[in-house]
N, C-alpha and C positions, 0 to 999 in steps of 0.2 A: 244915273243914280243921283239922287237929289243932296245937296248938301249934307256932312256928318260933319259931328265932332269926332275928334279920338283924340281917348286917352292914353299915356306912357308912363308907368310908371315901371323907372329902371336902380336896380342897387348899384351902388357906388363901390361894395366890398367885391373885392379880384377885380378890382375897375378898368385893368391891360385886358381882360376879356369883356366887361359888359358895357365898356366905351365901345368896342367895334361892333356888338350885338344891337346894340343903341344906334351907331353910324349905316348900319348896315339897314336896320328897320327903316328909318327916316328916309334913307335914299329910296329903298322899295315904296313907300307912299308917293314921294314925291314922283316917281316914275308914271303913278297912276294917275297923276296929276290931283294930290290933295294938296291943298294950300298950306302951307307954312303955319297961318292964321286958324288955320281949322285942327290943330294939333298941341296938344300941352304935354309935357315932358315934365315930371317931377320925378326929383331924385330924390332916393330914402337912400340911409345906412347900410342896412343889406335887406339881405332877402328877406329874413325876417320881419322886416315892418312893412315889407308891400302889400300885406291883405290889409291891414289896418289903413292905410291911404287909396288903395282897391276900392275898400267899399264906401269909403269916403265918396270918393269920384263918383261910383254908380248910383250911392244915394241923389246925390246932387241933380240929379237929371240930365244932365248940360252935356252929358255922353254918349250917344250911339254903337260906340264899341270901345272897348279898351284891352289894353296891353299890356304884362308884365312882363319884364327884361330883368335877370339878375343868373348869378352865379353859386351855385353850393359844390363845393369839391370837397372830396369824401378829405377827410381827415385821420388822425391817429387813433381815434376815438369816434365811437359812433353817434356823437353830436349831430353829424352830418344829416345821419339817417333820416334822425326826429326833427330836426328842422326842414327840410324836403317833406316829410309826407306833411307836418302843420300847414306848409307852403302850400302847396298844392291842394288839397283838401281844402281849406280856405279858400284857394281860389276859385276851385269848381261850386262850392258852397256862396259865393258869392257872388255868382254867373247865375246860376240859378233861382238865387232868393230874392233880386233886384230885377231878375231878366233882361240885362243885359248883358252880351256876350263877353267874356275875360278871355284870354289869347294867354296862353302858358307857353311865355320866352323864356323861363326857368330853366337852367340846365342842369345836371347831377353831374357831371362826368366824375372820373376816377384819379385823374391828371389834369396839371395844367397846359400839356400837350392838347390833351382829348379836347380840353375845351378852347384852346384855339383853333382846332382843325373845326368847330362846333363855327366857326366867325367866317366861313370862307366856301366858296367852291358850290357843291353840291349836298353839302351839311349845315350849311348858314344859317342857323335858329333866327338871328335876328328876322332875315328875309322872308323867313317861313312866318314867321309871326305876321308881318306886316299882309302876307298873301292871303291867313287866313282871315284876317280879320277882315281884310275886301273880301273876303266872300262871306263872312260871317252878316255885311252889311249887304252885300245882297241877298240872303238869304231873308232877315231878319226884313228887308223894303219888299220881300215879296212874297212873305207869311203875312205882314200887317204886325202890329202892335200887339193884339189880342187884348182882349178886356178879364179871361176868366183865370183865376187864381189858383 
């Protein structure tokens, strides 16, 4: 696989979960042997402003795949809800309109239990993020670029 950039862009809100989803991503790259130097890690506020620095990064070109990491746990009030689907929807919306791949390390859970069992084991979003986006960059080195709009 020929050299990639990747991007991470991880929220800082419930940061006892999206610090380990974030540790947990980085060691899965480095496993596959991507360099330190071939990886940028920007942290936003929460989850909320990760499309906004999303599409930043994909505009930029300097990306071959990128990543979002952050946390929304359901709350008292259905805040939660509408910040999740804008989340998400943004992001697929901006996978698609740059053509560059976006990795949804975003998690919903219901607790702050769920979303640590979410950091570990055989539920490890982080890890899953990093896994797909290796395959996201092979897929995308062995489609080609494409040229049509």
């Amino acid at each position: 696989m020929k050299k990639s950039k990747i991007g991470i862009v991880a929220s800082r809100f419930n940061e006892n979960v999206t610090e380990r989803l974030l540790a947990n991503c980085l060691k899965t790259l480095e496993a596959a042997k991507i360099a330190k130097s071939d990886i940028l890690v920007i942290r936003v506020p929460g989850a909320y402003e990760i499309p906004w620095t999303l599409q930043e990064m994909a505009l930029s070109g300097k990306y071959s795949v990128l990543i979002t990491l952050g946390c929304i746990l359901k709350g008292e009030t259905p805040q939660n809800d509408y910040m999740a689907k804008a989340v998400v929807e943004s992001i697929q919306k901006i996978s698609l309109e740059t053509r560059v791949p976006c990795l949804l390390g975003v998690i919903t859970p219901n607790t702050e239990k769920q979303a640590l069992a979410r950091t570990r084991g055989e539920m490890d979003r982080g890890k899953e993020a990093a896994l797909a986006a290796l395959e996201m960059l092979w897929i995308k080195s062995t489609l080609g670029k494409g040229t049509s709009k």
